[in-house]
C-alpha positions as CSV (number, residue, x, y, z in Angstrom):
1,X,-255.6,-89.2,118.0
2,X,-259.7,-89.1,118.2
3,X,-261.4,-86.3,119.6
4,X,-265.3,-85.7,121.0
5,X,-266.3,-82.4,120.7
6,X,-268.9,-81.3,123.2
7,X,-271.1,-78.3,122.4
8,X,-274.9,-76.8,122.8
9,X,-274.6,-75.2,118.9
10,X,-274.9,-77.9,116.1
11,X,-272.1,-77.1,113.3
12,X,-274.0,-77.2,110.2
13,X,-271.4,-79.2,107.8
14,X,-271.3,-81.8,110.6
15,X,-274.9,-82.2,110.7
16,X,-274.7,-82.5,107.0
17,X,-272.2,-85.3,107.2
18,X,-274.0,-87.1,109.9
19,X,-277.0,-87.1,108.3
20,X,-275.5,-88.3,104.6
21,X,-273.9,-91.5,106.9
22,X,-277.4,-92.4,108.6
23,X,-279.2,-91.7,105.6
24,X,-276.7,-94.0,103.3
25,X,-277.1,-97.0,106.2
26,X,-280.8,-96.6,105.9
27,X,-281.1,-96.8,102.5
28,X,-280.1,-100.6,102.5
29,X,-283.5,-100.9,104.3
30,X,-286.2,-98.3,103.7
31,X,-287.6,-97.4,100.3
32,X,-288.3,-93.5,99.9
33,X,-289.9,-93.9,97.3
34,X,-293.2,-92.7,99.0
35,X,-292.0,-90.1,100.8
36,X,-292.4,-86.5,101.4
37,X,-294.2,-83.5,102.2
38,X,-297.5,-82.8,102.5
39,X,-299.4,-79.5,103.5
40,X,-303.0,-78.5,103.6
41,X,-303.3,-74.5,104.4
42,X,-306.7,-72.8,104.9
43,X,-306.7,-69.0,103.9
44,X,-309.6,-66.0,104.4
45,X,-310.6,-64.1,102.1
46,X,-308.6,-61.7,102.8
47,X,-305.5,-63.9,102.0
48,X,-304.5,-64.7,106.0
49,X,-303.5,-68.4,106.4
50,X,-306.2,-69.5,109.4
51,X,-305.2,-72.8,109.7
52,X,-302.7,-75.7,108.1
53,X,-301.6,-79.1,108.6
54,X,-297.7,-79.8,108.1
55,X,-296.6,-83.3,107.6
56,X,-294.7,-85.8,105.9
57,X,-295.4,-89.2,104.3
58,X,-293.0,-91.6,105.1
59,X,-293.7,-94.8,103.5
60,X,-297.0,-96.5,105.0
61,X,-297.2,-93.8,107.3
62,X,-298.7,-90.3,107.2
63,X,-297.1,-88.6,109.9
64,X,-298.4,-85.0,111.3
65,X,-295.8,-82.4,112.5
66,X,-298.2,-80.1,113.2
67,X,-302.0,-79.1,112.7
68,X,-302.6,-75.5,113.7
69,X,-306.2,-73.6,113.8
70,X,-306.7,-69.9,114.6
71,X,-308.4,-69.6,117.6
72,X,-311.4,-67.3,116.2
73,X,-311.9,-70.6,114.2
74,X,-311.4,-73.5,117.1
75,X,-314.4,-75.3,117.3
76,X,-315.7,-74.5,114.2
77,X,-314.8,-77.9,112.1
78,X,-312.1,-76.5,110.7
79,X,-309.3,-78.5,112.3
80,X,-311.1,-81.7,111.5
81,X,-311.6,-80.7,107.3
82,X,-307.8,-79.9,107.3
83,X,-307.0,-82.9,109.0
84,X,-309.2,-85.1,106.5
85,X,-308.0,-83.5,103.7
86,X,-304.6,-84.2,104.6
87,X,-305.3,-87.8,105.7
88,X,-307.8,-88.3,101.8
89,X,-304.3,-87.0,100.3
90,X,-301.9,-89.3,102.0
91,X,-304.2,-92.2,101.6
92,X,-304.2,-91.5,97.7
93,X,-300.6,-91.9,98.0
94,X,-300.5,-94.9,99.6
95,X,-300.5,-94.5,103.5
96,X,-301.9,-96.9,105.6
97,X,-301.4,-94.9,109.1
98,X,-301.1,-91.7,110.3
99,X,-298.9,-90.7,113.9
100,X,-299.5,-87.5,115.2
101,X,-298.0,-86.4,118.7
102,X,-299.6,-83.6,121.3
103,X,-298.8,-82.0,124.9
104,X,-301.3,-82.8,127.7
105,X,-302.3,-78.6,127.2
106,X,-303.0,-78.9,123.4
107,X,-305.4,-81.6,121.0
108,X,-305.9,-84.9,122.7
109,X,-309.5,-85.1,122.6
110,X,-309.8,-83.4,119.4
111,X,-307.8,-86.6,118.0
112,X,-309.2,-88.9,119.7
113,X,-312.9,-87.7,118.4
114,X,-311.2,-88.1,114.8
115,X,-310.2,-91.7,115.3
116,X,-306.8,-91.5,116.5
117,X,-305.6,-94.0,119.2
118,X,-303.5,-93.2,122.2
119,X,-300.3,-95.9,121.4
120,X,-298.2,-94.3,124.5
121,X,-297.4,-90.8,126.6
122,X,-294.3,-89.9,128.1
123,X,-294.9,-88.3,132.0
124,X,-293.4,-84.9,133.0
125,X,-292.3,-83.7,129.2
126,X,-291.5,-81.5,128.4
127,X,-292.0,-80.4,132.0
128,X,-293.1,-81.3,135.2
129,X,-296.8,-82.2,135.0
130,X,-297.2,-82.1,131.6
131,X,-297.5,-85.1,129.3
132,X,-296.6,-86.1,125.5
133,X,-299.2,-88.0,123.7
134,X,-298.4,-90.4,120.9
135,X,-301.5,-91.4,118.9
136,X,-302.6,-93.7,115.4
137,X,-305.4,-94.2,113.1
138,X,-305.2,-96.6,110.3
139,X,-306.0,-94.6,107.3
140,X,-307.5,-98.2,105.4
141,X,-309.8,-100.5,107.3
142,X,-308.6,-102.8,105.3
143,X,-305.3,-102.5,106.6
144,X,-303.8,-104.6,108.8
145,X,-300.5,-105.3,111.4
């Protein structure tokens, strides 16, 4: 007999196993061979990281988990140079786009100013009143869709 299993903990061998099964399907599809990660860190001279960008290239696409500067630093140009340097780097390796995602409280207008384009928002997430912003740029002019 089948069984569901209901539960707020995810069982690490079954995540494991689910993700082998969607990652064989997908494999019939999607190339990875121009994938993976990419990081951009800024340090002090003291050694303390001040800022970062963590993403991942995913075929044509250069998508940004997150982009983080310290707030001493906000303002300052930093966030922009990391955000370049990731985007130069990704381009280099053959990314067209870039996605990046951020709440209504964090970087929408610091985006926007670098090119990106609001593509959609979901209302009221992750709470009431607040919003999450979905945003491109293409990385080549020359690109098209």
């Amino acid at each position: 007999m089948s069984t569901f299993t209901l539960t707020h903990q995810v069982n690490d061998d079954d995540r494991e196993e689910l993700l082998a099964g969607l990652g064989a399907y997908n494999r019939q599809f999607i190339s990875r061979d121009n994938w993976g990660p990419l990081s951009v860190s800024h340090r002090d001279e003291q050694g303390m990281l001040r800022g970062g960008v963590i993403a991942a290239r995913k075929g044509n696409w250069l998508c940004i988990d997150y982009l983080w500067v310290d707030e001493t630093l906000r303002g300052s140009g930093l966030g922009s140079a990391l955000l370049e340097a990731a985007e130069q780097e990704a381009e280099k390796m053959g990314c067209l786009y870039a996605l990046v995602d951020t709440f209504s409280f964090q970087a929408l207008p610091f985006y926007q100013k670098q090119g990106y384009q609001p593509q959609m928002s979901l209302p009221d997430f992750p709470q009431t009143g607040m919003q999450r912003h979905y945003l491109t740029k293409t990385l080549r002019p020359e690109a098209s869709r």
